[in-house]
Steps between C-alpha positions, in 0.01 A plus 500: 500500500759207393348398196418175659042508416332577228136543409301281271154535294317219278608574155229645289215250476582252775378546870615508879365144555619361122875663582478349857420155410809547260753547804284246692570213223875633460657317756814552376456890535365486831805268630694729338321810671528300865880435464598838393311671764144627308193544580152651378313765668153478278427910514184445220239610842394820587562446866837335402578829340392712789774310692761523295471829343504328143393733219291198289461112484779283472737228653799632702740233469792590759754374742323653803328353759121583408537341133701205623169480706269558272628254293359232754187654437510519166631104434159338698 
């Protein structure tokens, strides 16, 4: 509703776990993500759709609490 999150998809070609091991070996990014109040809610499950009401896969990255969680989860 602020403009604060936006979704993200691989790019054509490239998948969930190449594009996640990207962010995981961008430390830069994710210190960047940490200090500015980001996080990643991975929404690429069916049941993690069901929860969230999410209309197809992809990575909410947001300022609100469940993707700064998630993006505990998403680091290990």
């Amino acid at each position: 509703a602020l403009g604060e999150a936006i979704d993200v998809t691989p790019i054509e070609g490239q998948t969930w776990d190449e594009l996640r091991q990207q962010v995981r070996n961008s430390p830069e990014f994710v210190k960047w993500m940490q200090s500015n109040g980001y996080g990643i809610l991975d929404e690429t499950t069916k049941d993690m759709l069901a929860r969230t009401g999410g209309s197809g896969a992809h990575w909410h990255i947001g300022k609100d609490k469940s993707a700064l969680e998630g993006l505990k989860q998403f680091l290990v």
